[in-house]
C-alpha positions as CSV (number, residue, x, y, z in Angstrom):
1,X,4.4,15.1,76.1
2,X,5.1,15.7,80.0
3,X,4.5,19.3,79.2
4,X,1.7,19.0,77.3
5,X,0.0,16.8,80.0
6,X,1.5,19.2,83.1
7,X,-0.4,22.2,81.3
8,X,-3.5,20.1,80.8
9,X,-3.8,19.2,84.4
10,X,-3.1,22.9,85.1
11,X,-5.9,23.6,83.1
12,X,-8.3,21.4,84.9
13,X,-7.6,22.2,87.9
14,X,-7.8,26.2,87.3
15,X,-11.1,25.6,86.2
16,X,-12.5,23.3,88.7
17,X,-11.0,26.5,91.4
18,X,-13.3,28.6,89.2
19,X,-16.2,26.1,89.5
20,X,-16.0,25.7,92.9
21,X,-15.6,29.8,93.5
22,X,-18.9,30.0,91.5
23,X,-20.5,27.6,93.5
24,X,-19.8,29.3,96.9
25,X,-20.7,32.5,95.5
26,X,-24.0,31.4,94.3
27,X,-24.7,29.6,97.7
28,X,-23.7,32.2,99.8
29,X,-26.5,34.2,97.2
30,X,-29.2,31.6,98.0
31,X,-28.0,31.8,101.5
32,X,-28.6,35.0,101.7
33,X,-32.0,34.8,100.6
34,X,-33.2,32.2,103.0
35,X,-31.6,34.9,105.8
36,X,-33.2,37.3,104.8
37,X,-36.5,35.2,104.3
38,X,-36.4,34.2,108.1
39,X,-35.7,37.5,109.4
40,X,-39.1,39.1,107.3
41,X,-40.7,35.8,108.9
42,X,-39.7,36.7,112.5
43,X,-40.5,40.7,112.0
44,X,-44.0,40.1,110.6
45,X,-44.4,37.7,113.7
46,X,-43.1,39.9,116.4
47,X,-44.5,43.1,115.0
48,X,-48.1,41.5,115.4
49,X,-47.4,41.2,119.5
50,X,-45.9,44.6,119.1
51,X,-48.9,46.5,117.6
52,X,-50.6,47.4,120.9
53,X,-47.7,48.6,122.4
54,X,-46.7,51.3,119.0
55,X,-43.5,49.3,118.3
56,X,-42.1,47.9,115.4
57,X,-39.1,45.3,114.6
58,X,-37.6,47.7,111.4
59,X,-35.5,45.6,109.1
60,X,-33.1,48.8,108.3
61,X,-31.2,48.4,104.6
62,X,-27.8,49.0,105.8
63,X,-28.8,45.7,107.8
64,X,-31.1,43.4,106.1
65,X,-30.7,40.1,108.6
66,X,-31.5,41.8,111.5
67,X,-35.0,43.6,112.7
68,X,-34.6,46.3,115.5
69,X,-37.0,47.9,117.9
70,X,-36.1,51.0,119.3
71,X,-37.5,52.0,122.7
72,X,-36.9,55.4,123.9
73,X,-37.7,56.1,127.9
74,X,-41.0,56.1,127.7
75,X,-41.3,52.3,127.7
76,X,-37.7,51.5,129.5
77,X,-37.8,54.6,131.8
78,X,-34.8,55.2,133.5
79,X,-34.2,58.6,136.2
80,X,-32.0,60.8,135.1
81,X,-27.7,59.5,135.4
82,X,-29.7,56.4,136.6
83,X,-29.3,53.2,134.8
84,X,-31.9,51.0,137.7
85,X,-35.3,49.8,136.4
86,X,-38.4,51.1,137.2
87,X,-41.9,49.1,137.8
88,X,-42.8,50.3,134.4
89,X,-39.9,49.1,132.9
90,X,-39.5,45.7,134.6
91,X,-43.1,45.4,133.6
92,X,-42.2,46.1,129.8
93,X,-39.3,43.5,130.2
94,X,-41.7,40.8,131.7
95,X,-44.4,41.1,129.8
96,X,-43.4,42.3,126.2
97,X,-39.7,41.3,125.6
98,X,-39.9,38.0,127.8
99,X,-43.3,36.4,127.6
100,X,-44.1,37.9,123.7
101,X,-41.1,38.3,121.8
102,X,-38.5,35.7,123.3
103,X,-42.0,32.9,123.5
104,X,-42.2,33.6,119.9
105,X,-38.2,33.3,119.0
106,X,-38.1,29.9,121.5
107,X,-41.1,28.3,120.9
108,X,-40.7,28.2,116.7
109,X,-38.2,25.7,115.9
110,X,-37.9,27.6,112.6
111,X,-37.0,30.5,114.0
112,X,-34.8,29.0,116.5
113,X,-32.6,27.0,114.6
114,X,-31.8,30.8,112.6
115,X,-31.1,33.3,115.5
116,X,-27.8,34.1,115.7
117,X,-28.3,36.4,118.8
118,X,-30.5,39.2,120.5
119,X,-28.7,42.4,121.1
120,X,-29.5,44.6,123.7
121,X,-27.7,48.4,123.4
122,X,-28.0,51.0,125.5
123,X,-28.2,55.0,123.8
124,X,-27.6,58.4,125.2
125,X,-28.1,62.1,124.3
126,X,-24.9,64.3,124.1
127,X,-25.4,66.1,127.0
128,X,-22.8,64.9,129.6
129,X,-19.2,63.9,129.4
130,X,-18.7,61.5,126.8
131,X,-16.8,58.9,129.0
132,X,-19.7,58.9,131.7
133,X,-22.2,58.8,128.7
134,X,-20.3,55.5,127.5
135,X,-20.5,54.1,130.9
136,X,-24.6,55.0,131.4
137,X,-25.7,53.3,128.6
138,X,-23.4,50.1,129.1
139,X,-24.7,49.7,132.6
140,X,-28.9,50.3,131.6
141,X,-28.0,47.5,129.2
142,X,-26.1,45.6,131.6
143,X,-29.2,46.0,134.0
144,X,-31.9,45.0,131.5
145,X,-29.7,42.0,130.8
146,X,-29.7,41.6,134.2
147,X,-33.4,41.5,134.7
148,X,-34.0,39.2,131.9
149,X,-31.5,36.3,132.9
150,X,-33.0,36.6,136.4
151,X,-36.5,36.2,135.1
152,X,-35.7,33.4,133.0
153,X,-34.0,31.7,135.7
154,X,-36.2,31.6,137.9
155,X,-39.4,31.2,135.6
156,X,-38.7,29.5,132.7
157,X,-37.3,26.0,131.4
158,X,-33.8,25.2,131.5
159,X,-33.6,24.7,127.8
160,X,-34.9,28.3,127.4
161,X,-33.0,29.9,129.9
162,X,-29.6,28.0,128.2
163,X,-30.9,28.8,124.8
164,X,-31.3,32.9,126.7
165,X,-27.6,33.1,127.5
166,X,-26.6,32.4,124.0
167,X,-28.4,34.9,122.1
168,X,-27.8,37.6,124.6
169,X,-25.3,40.1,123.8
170,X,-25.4,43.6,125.7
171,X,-23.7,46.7,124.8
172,X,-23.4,50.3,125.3
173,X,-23.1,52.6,122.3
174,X,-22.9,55.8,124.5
175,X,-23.7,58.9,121.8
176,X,-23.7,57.0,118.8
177,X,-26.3,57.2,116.3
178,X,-27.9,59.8,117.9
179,X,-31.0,61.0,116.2
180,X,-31.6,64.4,114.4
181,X,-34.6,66.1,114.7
182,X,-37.3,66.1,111.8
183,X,-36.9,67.7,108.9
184,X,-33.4,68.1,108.9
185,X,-30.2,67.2,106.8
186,X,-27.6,67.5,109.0
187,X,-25.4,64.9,110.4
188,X,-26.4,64.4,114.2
189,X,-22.8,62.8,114.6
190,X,-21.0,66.0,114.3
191,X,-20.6,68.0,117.4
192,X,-21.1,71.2,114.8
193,X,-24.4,70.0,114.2
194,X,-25.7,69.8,118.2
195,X,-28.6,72.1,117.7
196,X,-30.0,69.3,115.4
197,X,-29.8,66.7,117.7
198,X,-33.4,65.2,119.0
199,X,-32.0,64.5,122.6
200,X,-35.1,63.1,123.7
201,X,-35.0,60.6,121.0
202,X,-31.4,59.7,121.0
203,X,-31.9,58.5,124.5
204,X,-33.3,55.0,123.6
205,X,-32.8,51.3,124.6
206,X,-32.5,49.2,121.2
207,X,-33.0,45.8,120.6
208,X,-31.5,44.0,117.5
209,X,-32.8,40.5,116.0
210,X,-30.1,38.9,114.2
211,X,-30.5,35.9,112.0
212,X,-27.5,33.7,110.8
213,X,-26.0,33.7,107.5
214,X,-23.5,30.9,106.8
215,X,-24.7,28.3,108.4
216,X,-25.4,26.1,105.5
217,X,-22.4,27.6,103.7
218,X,-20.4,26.3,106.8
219,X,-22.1,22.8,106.3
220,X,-21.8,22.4,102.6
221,X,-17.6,23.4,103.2
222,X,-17.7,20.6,105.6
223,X,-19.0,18.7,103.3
224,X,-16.8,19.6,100.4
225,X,-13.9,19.2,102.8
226,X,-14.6,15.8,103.7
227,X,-15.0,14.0,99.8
């Protein structure tokens, strides 16, 4: 009878570990969703602001909870081996990136409550030694970054410039990604495969737009935790 009632209880609680696998499963599905509805939300928003510039916040499919705007040097123009800001470019910073799209990330409280960060990475071409390459585009990232927390410092709220310093996460990606030129097949990432690379276009700043994804899988584990 001890048996009987040791495999029974076995039993249950084999199937209530199944339950509660499908439930997570299926909540990190709907959790998904919602993501992925907030990031088409903030796209569609920022891409409006974007329009007169001929920029767009691409959700990519290898990365569906993030949108990313790339902008080459004609927008963020940077001299040659230089990684300092020109007027152009400070203006870009100021009056694109600051006062549209970071306005329109801080001043929804939807949107707000769902960013996990901005990224700012810094591109180069292949041209160069690959070491000093790394290094460029780390410190144009680190000098955009720079720029921004400055400008929110000094003209913005204390809430927002708070709320600034956690999203902001800066990086240089050297000569990855680069881009190939159009119309071709071949694998830009392969130092075979130079000819194919579109150096103009590989040297780029990019900004990501990441929402979160487990935040209400984190709450309802919590939750789950504490019954």
């Amino acid at each position: 009878m001890a048996l009987k009632l040791e495999s029974s209880m076995t039993d249950l609680m084999t199937s209530l570990a199944v339950v509660f696998i499908m439930l997570m499963l299926a909540l990190a599905q709907n959790n998904a969703k919602g993501s992925i509805t907030n990031i088409k939300k903030i796209s569609e928003s920022i891409n409006k602001e974007l329009k007169k510039d001929n920029l767009e916040c691409v959700i990519k499919k290898e990365d569906p909870l993030a949108c990313t705007i790339e902008l080459k040097e004609d927008k963020l123009k940077f001299l040659s081996g230089s990684y300092f800001c020109d007027n152009k470019c400070e203006t870009f910073l100021k009056q694109t990136f600051a006062e549209e799209i970071m306005s329109i990330l801080l001043n929804s409280s939807e949107f707000k409550k769902n960013i996990q960060g901005v990224y700012i990475e810094g591109f180069t071409d292949d041209v160069g030694d690959d070491i000093a390459n790394l290094n460029l585009s780390q410190n144009r990232s680190l000098s955009i970054g720079r720029y921004i927390v400055e400008y929110y410092k000094n003209q913005k709220s204390p809430d927002e410039y708070e709320t600034l310093l956690k999203w902001l996460y800066l990086n240089g990606r050297g000569e990855q990604n680069k881009k190939c030129l159009p119309k071709t097949n071949n694998s830009c990432d392969e130092e075979s495969q130079s000819a194919f690379i579109d150096r103009d276009a590989s040297r780029r700043v990019e900004i990501t737009i990441r929402v979160k994804s487990s935040e209400q899988r984190k709450a309802i584990e919590s939750k789950v935790k504490r019954a």
